[in-house]
N, C-alpha and C positions, 0 to 999 in steps of 0.2 A: 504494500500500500504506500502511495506516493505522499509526501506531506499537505498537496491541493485536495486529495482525495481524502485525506486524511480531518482535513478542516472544512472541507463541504460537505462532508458524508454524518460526522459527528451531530447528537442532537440528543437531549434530555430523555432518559430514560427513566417510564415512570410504573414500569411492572417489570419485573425482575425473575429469573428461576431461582431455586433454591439450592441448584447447584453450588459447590464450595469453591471457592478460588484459592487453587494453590498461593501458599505463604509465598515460596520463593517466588511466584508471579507479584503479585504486590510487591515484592521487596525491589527485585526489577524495574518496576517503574516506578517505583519513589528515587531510587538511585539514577533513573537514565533522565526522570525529568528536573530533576534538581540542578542541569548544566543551564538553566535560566538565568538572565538577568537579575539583578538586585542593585539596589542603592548602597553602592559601595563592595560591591560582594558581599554585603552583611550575609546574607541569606539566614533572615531570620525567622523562619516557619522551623516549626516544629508540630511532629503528625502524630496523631496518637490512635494503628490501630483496632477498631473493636470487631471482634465476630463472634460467634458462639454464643454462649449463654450469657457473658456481657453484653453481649448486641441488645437478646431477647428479653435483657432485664431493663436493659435503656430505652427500647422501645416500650415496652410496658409502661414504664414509669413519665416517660415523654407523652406518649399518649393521655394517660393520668391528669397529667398536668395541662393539659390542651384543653382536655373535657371539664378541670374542675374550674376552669375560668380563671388559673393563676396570670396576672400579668406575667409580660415579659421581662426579663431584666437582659436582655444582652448586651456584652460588652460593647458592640459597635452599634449606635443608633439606628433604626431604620428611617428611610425618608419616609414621610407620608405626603408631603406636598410634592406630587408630581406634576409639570409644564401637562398639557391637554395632550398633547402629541407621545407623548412619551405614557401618557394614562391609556389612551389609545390601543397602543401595542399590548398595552400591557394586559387590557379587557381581551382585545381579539385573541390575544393566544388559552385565555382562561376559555372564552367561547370554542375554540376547539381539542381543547381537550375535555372540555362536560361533552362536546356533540359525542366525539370517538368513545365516552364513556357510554353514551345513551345517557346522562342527568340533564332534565330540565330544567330550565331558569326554574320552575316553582317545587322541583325537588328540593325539599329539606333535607330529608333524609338524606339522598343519593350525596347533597353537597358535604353534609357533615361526615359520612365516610368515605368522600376523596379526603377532607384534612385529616381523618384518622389515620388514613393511610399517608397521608405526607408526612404526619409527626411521627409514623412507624417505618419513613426511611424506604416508603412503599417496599417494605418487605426484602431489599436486600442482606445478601449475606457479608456485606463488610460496608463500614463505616470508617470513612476517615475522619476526624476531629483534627482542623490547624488551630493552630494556638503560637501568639508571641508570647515573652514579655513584658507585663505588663507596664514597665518604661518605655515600652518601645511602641504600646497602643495609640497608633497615627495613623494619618493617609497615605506614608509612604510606607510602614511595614503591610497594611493591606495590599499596597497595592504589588509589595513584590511577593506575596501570599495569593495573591490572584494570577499574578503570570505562571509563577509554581501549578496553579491548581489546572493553568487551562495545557500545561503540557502533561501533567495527569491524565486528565479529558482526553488528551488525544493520542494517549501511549497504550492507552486502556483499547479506546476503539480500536486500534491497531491490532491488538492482542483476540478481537471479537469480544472483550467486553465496552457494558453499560455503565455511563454517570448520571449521577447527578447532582448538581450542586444546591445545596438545599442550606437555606438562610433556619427553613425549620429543627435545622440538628444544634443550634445553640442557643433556642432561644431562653432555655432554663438552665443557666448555666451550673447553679448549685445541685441539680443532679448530675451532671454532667463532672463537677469535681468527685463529685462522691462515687459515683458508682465506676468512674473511669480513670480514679485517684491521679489526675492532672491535677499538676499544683495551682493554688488559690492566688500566687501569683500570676500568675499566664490568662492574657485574655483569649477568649472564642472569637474566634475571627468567623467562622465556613466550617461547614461540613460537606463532603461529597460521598454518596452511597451507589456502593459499586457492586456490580456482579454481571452474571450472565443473562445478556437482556432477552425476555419475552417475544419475540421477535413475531409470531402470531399476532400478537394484541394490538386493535387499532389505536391505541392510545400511544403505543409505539412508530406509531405509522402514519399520522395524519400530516398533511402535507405544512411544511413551514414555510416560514415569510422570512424575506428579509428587505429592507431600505435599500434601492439603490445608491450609487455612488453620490449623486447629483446631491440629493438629500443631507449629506456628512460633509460633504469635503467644498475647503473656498481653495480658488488657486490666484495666488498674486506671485508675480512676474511686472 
């Protein structure tokens, strides 16, 4: 797989098998994607991680905490004022993935156990947890935790597995110390839940969008 195919082919995987991912697989692409950029070569991500019966007790307890209406406390703010254009994208892609589920706008139900299943990691078998620093909790260690994450992404697909990057794997971070004993100083930055993706499932399959060029880019000359 070439790295164009590599970055056009890749795309959120939100049902998963239960298939196990070899250790040394994981270990492999934490190692081959870590030749990323950083500020400064810090490279200050640290990964922490979980599968097995930690997985199935953080999903329990993640879930738990979804349903009992705790806030959230994550270490990195989420926006909530998003520009109209930008909210946009963000509803269209929500409308096709309830279509490929079959839930309709006035499914309650159907809505509350897609979050179930996004705070359960939709059921993958390995969970990454990044984590800096907590001296280091900025715009620049996220952002050199995001370039990390997206050669993750695409070392994964390479390999025929599924990501995804899920803002829902930290947003209780005090379970997340506890039950995945990362230290109380280190912030949650990302989570991304990996495995072997579902590749039947339309929710896997529905067709994506993206902005043309015109849209991003000003050119002065």
């Amino acid at each position: 797989m070439n790295l164009l195919q590599a970055i056009s082919d890749r795309r959120s995987i939100r049902k998963f098998l239960s298939t196990p991912v070899p250790h040394e697989t994981i270990k492999e692409i934490l190692e081959q994607a870590s030749w990323c950029p950083s500020w400064g070569n810090t490279q200050p991500w640290e990964v922490t991680v979980v599968t097995g019966q930690a997985l199935e007790n953080l999903k329990k307890e993640n879930r738990e905490a979804l349903l009992s209406g705790i806030e959230s406390t994550s270490d990195f703010s989420m926006t909530k004022d998003w520009p109209k254009n930008l909210k946009k994208r963000y509803a269209d892609v929500g409308k096709q993935v309830f279509t490929s589920l079959n839930i309709a706008r006035d499914d309650k139900k159907g809505r509350e156990q897609h979050s179930d299943n996004m705070f359960s990691f939709f059921h993958a078998p390995v969970l990454l947890i990044f984590t800096v620093d907590s001296k280091l909790a900025s715009e620049y260690a996220a952002l050199d935790v995001g370039i990390f994450m997206q050669n993750i992404s695409l070392l994964a697909h390479a390999k025929n597995l599924g990501t995804c990057i899920l803002a829902a794997a930290i947003h209780f971070p005090a379970i997340i110390h506890r039950l995945c004993k990362t230290p109380h100083d280190r912030s949650l930055v990302m989570g991304i839940a990996m495995g072997y993706p579902d590749t039947a499932s339309p929710v896997n399959n529905f067709e994506r969008e993206r902005i043309g060029e015109t849209d991003f880019v000003k050119w002065i000359s």
